[in-house]
N, C-alpha and C positions, 0 to 999 in steps of 0.2 A: 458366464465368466465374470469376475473382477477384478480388477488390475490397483494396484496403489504404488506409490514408491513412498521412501524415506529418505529424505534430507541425509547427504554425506557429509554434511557441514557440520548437522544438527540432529542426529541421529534420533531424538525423541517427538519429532514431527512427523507427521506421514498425510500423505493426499489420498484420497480413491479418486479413481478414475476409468471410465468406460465401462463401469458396472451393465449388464444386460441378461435378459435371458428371450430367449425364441421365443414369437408370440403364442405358438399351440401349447408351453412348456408354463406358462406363465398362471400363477396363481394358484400354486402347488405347493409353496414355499422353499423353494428353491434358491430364489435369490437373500431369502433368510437365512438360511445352511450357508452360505456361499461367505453371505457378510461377516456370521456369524466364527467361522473358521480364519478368516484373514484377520477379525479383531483379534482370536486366539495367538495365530503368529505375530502381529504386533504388539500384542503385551508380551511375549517373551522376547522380542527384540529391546524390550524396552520402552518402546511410545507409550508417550503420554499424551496425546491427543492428536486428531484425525482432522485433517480440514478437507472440504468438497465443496463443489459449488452447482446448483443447478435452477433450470426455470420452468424443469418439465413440473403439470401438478401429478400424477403416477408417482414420479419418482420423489417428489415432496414430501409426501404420506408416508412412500417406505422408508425413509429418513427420521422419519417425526416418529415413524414404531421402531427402529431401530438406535432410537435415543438421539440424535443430533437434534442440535436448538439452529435453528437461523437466528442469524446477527443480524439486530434493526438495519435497516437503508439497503441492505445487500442481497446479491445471492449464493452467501458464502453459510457453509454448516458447519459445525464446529461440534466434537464429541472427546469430552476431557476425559481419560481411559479410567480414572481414579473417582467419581461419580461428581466432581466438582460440576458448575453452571458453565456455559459457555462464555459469560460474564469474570464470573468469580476467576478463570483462568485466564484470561489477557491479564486483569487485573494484576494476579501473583505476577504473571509473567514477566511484567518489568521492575515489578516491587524489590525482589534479590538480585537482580540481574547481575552488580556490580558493574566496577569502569568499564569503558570504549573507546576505542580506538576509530580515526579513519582511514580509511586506503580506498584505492579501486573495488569498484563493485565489480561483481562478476557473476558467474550464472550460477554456481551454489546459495546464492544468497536468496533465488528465488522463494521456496519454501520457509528459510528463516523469516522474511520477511512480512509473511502471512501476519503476524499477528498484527507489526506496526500497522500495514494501511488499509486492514478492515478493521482497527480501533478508531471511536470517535476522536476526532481533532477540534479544538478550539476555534483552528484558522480554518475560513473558507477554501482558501486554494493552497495543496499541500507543493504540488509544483505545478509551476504552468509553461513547464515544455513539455510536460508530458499529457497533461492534462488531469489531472489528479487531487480531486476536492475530498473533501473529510463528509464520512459516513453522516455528522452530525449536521448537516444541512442540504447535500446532496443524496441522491439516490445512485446505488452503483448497479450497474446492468452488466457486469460482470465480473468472476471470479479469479480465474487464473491470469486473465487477460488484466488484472490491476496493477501486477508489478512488471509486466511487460510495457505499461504505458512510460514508466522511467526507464526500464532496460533498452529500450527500442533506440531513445537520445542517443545513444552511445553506441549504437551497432554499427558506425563507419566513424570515417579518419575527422567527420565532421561534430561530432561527439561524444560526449562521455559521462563516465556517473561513476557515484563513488557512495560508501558503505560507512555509517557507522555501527562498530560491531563491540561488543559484550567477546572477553576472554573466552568464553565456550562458544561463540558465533551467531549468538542472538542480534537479530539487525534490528538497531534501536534506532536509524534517522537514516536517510539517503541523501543524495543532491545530481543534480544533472545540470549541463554547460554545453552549449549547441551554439555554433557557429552562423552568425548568419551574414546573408550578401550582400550587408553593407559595410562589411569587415569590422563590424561588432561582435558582443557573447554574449547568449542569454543565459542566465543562468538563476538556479531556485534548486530550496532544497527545504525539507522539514524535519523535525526528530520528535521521539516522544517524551512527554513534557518533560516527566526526571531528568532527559539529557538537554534540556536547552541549550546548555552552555558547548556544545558538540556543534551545534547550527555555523558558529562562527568558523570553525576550522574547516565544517564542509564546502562553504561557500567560498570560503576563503584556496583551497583545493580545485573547485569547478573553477574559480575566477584565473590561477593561474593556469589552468588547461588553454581560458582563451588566449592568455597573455603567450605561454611557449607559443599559440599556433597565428602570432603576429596580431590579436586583435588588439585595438587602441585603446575599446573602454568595452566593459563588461555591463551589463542593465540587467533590470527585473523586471516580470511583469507581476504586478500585484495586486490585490483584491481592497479597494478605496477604507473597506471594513475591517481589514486582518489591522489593525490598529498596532498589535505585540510584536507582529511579526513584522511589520514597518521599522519600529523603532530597532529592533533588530540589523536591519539592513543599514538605518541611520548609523549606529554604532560604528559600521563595517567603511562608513565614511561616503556610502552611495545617498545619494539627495535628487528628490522628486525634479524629474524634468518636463513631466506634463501627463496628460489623461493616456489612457491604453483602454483598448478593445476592451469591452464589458465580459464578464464571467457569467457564464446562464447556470443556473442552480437549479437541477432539476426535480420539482416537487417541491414536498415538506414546506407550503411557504399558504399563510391562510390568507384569502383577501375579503372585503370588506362583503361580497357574494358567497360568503360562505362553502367555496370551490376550491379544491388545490390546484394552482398549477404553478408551474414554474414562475422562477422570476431571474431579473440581471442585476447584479451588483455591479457598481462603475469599477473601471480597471484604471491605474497608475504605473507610471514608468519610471522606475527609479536609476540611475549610470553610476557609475566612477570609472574617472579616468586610470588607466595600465601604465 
């Protein structure tokens, strides 16, 4: 069997999911019929590209003959139904987008949001209430579970998260705002680069969620190195009040041993008062 859905928000998007076949039944080609006939149905639905995630090596290979590319840093596949790269297609993706809007995020936004946060980011930490660093310096160890790490902030009365969305529902930035027990609000949010100017209204969104829910100042936690996105937050009128917990980056970092391993960027706290 294999299972996918499509995006209701976004109808040219589709996931696979819990692709398998019985171990006696395997290496028949079976599960090439299988795949084969669901790309059928989703090209007459209309998708244009298929996103999957996984870390088995079995099912890597059937992936890699079934045409999906994995995207650097992740374990995200990507198969563009018109024979585009996996590349070439985030790329287009935000190139036409046209304007955006923000509002509350919500659960359709799951799958739209596929492209934004397995695209590389400039900034090290996309937000840090959810925990969510950019493909281009971090390593992602999972798939689906990427845009759960912002939707989660917002699953009780203690937070929340908000969408910026493209007229046909392409989500080009997000932001999350979590309450915490010092009757402060954290809050952080990123977009993709065409929408910069969408960062201010997100933030600016998360920041009144703490203010309705009685908090007195709002803060960031931020990456010492996200330099762009600092001055950003400057703009917004919030100003460094001292160090924050360091950001661990996992991998991609060479040291003078000729070894990968991780490394920590210093963290900064940035407030404004509500």
């Amino acid at each position: 069997m294999c299972e996918f859905y499509v995006s209701r928000r976004l109808p040219i998007l589709s996931e696979f999911t819990y692709p398998g076949t019985r171990p006696e039944f395997r290496g028949q080609g079976i599960a090439t019929e299988l795949w084969g006939a669901a790309i059928d149905d989703m090209k007459a639905l209309g998708v244009q590209a298929i996103f999957l995630g996984t870390n088995h090596p079995v099912a890597f290979r059937l992936y890699r003959l079934l045409g999906f590319s994995k995207l650097p840093g992740t374990l995200t596949f990507v198969q563009a139904l018109d024979g585009r790269s996996a590349e070439e297609f985030l790329v287009d993706w935000f190139r036409d987008a046209g304007p955006a809007t923000v509002s509350p995020g919500d659960l359709d936004d799951k799958l739209p949001s596929y492209p934004l946060v397995v695209s590389p980011h400039d900034w090290q930490v996309l937000d840090a209430n959810g925990g969510l660093m950019s493909t281009r310096y971090s390593l992602h160890h999972t798939f689906a579970g990427l845009y759960m790490k912002c939707a989660n902030v917002g699953n009780d009365e203690n937070g929340a998260r908000f969408s910026a969305r493209t007229d046909d529902g392409r989500v080009v930035g997000m932001s999350t705002a979590r309450l915490d027990v010092d009757g402060s609000c954290a809050v952080d949010g990123f977009v993709q680069h065409r929408y910069r100017d969408l960062l201010n209204d997100l933030i600016e969104q998360a920041a009144a969620f703490g203010s309705s829910q009685g908090a007195g100042a709002v803060h960031a936690h931020l990456s010492r190195e996200d330099n762009g996105k600092r001055r950003l937050f400057e703009g917004l009128g919030f100003r460094e009040v001292g160090p924050a917990p360091d950001f661990v980056l996992d991998g991609l970092q060479l040291n003078q041993k000729r070894e990968i391993e991780p490394i920590s960027v210093p963290g900064l706290k940035m407030e404004k008062q509500v």
